[in-house]
C-alpha positions in Angstrom: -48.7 27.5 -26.6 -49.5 30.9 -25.9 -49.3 34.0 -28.0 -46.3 36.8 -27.0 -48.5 39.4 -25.4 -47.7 43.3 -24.9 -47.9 44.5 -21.5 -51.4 46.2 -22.5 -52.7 43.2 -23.3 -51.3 41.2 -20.3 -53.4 43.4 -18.1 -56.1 43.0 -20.6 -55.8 39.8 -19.9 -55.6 39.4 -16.5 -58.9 41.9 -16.7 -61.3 39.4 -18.9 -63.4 36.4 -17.7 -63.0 33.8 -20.7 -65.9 31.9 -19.1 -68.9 33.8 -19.9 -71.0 31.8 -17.8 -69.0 33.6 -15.2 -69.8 37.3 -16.2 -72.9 37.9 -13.5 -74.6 40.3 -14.7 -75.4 43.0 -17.4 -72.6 45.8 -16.3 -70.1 43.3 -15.7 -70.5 41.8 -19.2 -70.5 45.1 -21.2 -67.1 45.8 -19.0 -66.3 42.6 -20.0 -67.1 42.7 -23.6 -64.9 46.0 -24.0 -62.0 44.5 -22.8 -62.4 41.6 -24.9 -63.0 43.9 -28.0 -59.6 45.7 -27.2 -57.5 42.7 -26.6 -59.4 41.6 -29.9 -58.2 44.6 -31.5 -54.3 44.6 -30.2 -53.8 40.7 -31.0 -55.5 41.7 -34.8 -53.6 45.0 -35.1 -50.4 43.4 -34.3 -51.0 40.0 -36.2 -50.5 38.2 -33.2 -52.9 35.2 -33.2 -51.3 32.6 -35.0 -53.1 31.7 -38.5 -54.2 28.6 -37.6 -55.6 30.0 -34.7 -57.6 32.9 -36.6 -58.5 30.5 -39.4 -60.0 27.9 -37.3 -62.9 30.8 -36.7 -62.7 32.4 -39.9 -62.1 29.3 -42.5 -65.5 26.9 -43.4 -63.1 24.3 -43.9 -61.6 24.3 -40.1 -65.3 24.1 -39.0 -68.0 20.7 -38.6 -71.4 20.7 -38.3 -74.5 20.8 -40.4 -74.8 24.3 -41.1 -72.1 25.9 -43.9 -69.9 28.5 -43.4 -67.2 29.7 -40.5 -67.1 30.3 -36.9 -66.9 34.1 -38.2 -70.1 33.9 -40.5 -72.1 32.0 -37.6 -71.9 35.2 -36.1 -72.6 37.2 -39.4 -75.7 34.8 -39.9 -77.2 36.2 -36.3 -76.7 39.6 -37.6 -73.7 40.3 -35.6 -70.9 42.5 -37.6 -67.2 42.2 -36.6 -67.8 44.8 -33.7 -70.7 42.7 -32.6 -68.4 39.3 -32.9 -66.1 40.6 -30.9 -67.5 41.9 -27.7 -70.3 38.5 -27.7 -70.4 36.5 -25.0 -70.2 33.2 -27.5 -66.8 34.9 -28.9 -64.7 34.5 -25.8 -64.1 31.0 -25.8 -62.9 31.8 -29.5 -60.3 34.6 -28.1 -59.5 32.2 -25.4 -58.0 30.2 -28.4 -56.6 32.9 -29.5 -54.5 34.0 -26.7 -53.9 30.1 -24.9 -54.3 27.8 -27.6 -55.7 24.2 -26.9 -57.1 24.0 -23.6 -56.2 20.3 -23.0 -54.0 19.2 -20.1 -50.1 19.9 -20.5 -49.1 16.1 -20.5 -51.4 15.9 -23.2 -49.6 18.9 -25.2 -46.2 17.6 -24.8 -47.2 14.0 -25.6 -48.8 14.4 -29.0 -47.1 17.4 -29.6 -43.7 15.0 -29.6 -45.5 12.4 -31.9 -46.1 14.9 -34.6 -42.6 16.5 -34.4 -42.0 12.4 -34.9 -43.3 12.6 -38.4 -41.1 15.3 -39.6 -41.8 18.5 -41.8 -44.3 17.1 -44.1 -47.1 15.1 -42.1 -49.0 12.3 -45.1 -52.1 10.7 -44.7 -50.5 7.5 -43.2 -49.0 9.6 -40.5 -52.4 11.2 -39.9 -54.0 8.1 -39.5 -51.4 6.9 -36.7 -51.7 10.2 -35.3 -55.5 9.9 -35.1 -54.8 6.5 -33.2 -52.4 8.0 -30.4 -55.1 10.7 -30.4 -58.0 8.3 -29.3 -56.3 6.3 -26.8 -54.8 9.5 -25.1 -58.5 10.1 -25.3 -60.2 6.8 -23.9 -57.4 7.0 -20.7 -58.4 10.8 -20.1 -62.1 10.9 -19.0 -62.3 13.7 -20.8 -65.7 14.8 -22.4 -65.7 13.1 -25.8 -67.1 16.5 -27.7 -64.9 18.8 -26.4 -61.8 16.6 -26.4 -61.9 16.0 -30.1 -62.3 19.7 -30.8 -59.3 20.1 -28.5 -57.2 18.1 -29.9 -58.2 19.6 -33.8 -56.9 22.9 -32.3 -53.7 21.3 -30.8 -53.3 19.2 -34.6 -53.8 22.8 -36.4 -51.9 24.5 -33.8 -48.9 22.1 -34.5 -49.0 22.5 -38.3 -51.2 19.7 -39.5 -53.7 20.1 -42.3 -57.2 21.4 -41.5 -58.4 17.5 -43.4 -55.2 15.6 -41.1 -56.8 17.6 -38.1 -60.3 16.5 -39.1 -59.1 12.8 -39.0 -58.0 13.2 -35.9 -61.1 14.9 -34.4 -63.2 12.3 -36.1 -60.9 9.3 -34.2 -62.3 10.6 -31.1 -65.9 11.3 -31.5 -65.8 7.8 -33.1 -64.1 6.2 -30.0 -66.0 3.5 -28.1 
Protein backbone atom coordinates (compact mmCIF):
# COMPACT_ATOMS: atom_id res chain seq x y z
CA UNK A 1 0.00 0.00 0.00
CA UNK A 2 2.07 2.69 -0.97
CA UNK A 3 1.67 6.36 -0.85
CA UNK A 4 1.15 8.29 -4.55
CA UNK A 5 4.59 9.88 -4.82
CA UNK A 6 5.64 13.07 -7.11
CA UNK A 7 8.28 12.51 -9.46
CA UNK A 8 10.71 14.46 -6.94
CA UNK A 9 10.12 12.27 -4.46
CA UNK A 10 10.33 9.08 -6.63
CA UNK A 11 13.93 9.94 -7.26
CA UNK A 12 14.17 10.83 -3.66
CA UNK A 13 13.24 7.66 -3.17
CA UNK A 14 15.16 5.69 -5.31
CA UNK A 15 18.18 8.04 -3.70
CA UNK A 16 17.67 6.82 0.25
CA UNK A 17 18.90 3.72 2.03
CA UNK A 18 15.81 2.86 4.46
CA UNK A 19 18.24 0.45 6.17
CA UNK A 20 20.49 2.46 8.15
CA UNK A 21 22.64 -0.29 9.03
CA UNK A 22 23.43 0.04 5.41
CA UNK A 23 24.63 3.79 5.35
CA UNK A 24 28.75 3.07 5.64
CA UNK A 25 29.98 5.76 6.78
CA UNK A 26 29.66 9.45 8.09
CA UNK A 27 29.34 11.36 4.46
CA UNK A 28 27.16 8.90 3.22
CA UNK A 29 24.70 9.23 6.10
CA UNK A 30 24.59 13.04 6.19
CA UNK A 31 23.78 12.60 2.27
CA UNK A 32 21.52 10.29 3.34
CA UNK A 33 19.93 12.07 6.10
CA UNK A 34 19.23 15.14 3.66
CA UNK A 35 17.40 13.22 1.44
CA UNK A 36 15.41 11.69 3.97
CA UNK A 37 14.58 15.17 5.54
CA UNK A 38 13.39 16.36 2.00
CA UNK A 39 11.22 13.41 1.17
CA UNK A 40 10.17 14.05 4.86
CA UNK A 41 9.26 17.43 3.99
CA UNK A 42 7.37 16.80 0.42
CA UNK A 43 5.25 13.72 1.93
CA UNK A 44 4.36 16.43 5.19
CA UNK A 45 3.92 19.44 2.79
CA UNK A 46 1.69 17.62 0.62
CA UNK A 47 -0.25 15.63 3.38
CA UNK A 48 0.71 12.57 1.76
CA UNK A 49 1.32 9.97 4.48
CA UNK A 50 -1.76 8.49 5.40
CA UNK A 51 -3.03 9.38 9.09
CA UNK A 52 -2.67 6.29 10.41
CA UNK A 53 0.62 6.09 9.10
CA UNK A 54 1.81 9.60 10.70
CA UNK A 55 -0.13 8.82 13.86
CA UNK A 56 1.37 5.51 14.57
CA UNK A 57 4.78 7.84 15.26
CA UNK A 58 3.12 10.70 16.51
CA UNK A 59 0.06 9.27 18.80
CA UNK A 60 1.11 7.62 22.56
CA UNK A 61 -1.81 5.51 22.10
CA UNK A 62 -0.48 3.74 18.68
CA UNK A 63 2.76 3.01 20.66
CA UNK A 64 3.79 -0.15 23.47
CA UNK A 65 6.36 -0.29 25.72
CA UNK A 66 7.20 0.88 29.20
CA UNK A 67 8.16 4.27 28.63
CA UNK A 68 5.08 7.01 27.93
CA UNK A 69 4.67 9.04 25.19
CA UNK A 70 4.97 8.71 21.02
CA UNK A 71 7.40 7.49 18.57
CA UNK A 72 7.70 11.48 17.90
CA UNK A 73 8.50 12.40 21.64
CA UNK A 74 11.06 9.38 21.93
CA UNK A 75 12.92 11.48 19.80
CA UNK A 76 12.04 14.81 21.59
CA UNK A 77 13.06 13.00 24.93
CA UNK A 78 16.86 12.48 23.35
CA UNK A 79 16.84 16.05 22.65
CA UNK A 80 16.18 15.74 19.05
CA UNK A 81 13.66 18.64 17.49
CA UNK A 82 11.62 17.86 14.34
CA UNK A 83 14.75 18.73 12.07
CA UNK A 84 16.81 16.41 14.23
CA UNK A 85 13.86 13.48 13.95
CA UNK A 86 13.94 13.72 10.61
CA UNK A 87 17.34 13.32 9.13
CA UNK A 88 18.15 10.34 12.34
CA UNK A 89 19.26 7.31 11.38
CA UNK A 90 16.42 5.60 13.96
CA UNK A 91 13.73 7.77 11.78
CA UNK A 92 14.10 5.91 8.58
CA UNK A 93 12.50 2.83 9.37
CA UNK A 94 9.57 5.31 10.43
CA UNK A 95 9.56 7.05 6.80
CA UNK A 96 9.86 3.62 5.45
CA UNK A 97 6.26 3.28 6.87
CA UNK A 98 5.51 6.18 5.69
CA UNK A 99 6.19 5.75 2.02
CA UNK A 100 5.61 1.51 1.81
CA UNK A 101 3.37 0.76 4.61
CA UNK A 102 3.63 -2.68 6.40
CA UNK A 103 6.64 -4.42 5.41
CA UNK A 104 5.11 -7.99 5.57
CA UNK A 105 5.03 -10.38 2.61
CA UNK A 106 2.25 -9.55 -0.08
CA UNK A 107 0.24 -12.93 0.45
CA UNK A 108 0.11 -11.80 3.85
CA UNK A 109 -1.41 -8.24 2.79
CA UNK A 110 -3.94 -9.56 0.53
CA UNK A 111 -4.88 -12.36 2.97
CA UNK A 112 -5.82 -10.37 6.11
CA UNK A 113 -6.41 -7.45 4.24
CA UNK A 114 -9.61 -9.61 2.59
CA UNK A 115 -10.60 -10.77 6.21
CA UNK A 116 -11.04 -7.33 7.43
CA UNK A 117 -12.86 -5.98 4.29
CA UNK A 118 -15.01 -9.32 5.56
CA UNK A 119 -16.17 -7.56 8.57
CA UNK A 120 -17.59 -4.61 6.89
CA UNK A 121 -17.47 -0.70 7.59
CA UNK A 122 -17.61 -0.87 11.27
CA UNK A 123 -15.00 -3.53 12.72
CA UNK A 124 -16.46 -4.61 16.84
CA UNK A 125 -14.58 -6.09 19.40
CA UNK A 126 -15.89 -9.65 18.40
CA UNK A 127 -14.48 -9.14 14.90
CA UNK A 128 -11.20 -8.02 16.40
CA UNK A 129 -10.90 -10.89 18.38
CA UNK A 130 -11.32 -13.23 15.25
CA UNK A 131 -9.11 -11.03 13.47
CA UNK A 132 -6.38 -11.39 16.13
CA UNK A 133 -6.89 -15.29 15.67
CA UNK A 134 -6.37 -15.33 11.69
CA UNK A 135 -3.49 -12.87 12.68
CA UNK A 136 -1.57 -15.52 14.88
CA UNK A 137 -1.89 -18.47 12.81
CA UNK A 138 -0.76 -16.56 9.62
CA UNK A 139 1.93 -15.85 12.14
CA UNK A 140 2.84 -19.39 13.61
CA UNK A 141 3.01 -20.80 9.59
CA UNK A 142 5.28 -17.73 8.61
CA UNK A 143 8.70 -18.10 10.56
CA UNK A 144 8.59 -14.81 10.89
CA UNK A 145 10.33 -13.07 13.87
CA UNK A 146 7.63 -12.94 16.58
CA UNK A 147 8.55 -9.00 17.53
CA UNK A 148 8.60 -7.65 14.40
CA UNK A 149 5.69 -9.55 12.94
CA UNK A 150 3.24 -8.37 15.47
CA UNK A 151 4.31 -4.79 15.00
CA UNK A 152 3.73 -5.52 11.31
CA UNK A 153 0.72 -6.64 11.37
CA UNK A 154 -0.46 -3.50 13.94
CA UNK A 155 0.67 -1.28 10.99
CA UNK A 156 -1.21 -3.41 8.38
CA UNK A 157 -4.58 -3.45 11.09
CA UNK A 158 -4.13 0.58 11.29
CA UNK A 159 -3.27 0.83 7.76
CA UNK A 160 -6.65 -1.02 6.90
CA UNK A 161 -8.80 1.13 9.19
CA UNK A 162 -8.96 -0.69 12.42
CA UNK A 163 -8.80 1.02 15.84
CA UNK A 164 -5.39 1.78 17.35
CA UNK A 165 -7.03 -0.72 20.69
CA UNK A 166 -8.50 -3.52 17.70
CA UNK A 167 -4.81 -3.13 16.29
CA UNK A 168 -3.37 -3.66 19.82
CA UNK A 169 -5.41 -6.95 20.15
CA UNK A 170 -4.13 -8.10 17.26
CA UNK A 171 -0.43 -7.30 17.94
CA UNK A 172 -0.91 -8.73 21.40
CA UNK A 173 -2.28 -12.25 19.61
CA UNK A 174 1.09 -12.56 18.28
CA UNK A 175 3.63 -11.73 20.85
CA UNK A 176 1.32 -14.09 22.89
CA UNK A 177 1.57 -16.97 20.34
CA UNK A 178 3.22 -20.28 21.44
Amino acid sequence: MEVDLTDDEVQLVNEIEFDASKVADHEAWKRNSEIAAALTKSLLTRKAVPDARLRYFTDPDYRTGRMKGSRFDIFKRNGNDFEETIRHNHFLKYLRYFVYGSELPEPFLSEFGEAVADCGDYISSGDAYDLSRKARAMYRRSGLEREWAADEFFKLAIDLGMSASHAMTIRKAIIDAR
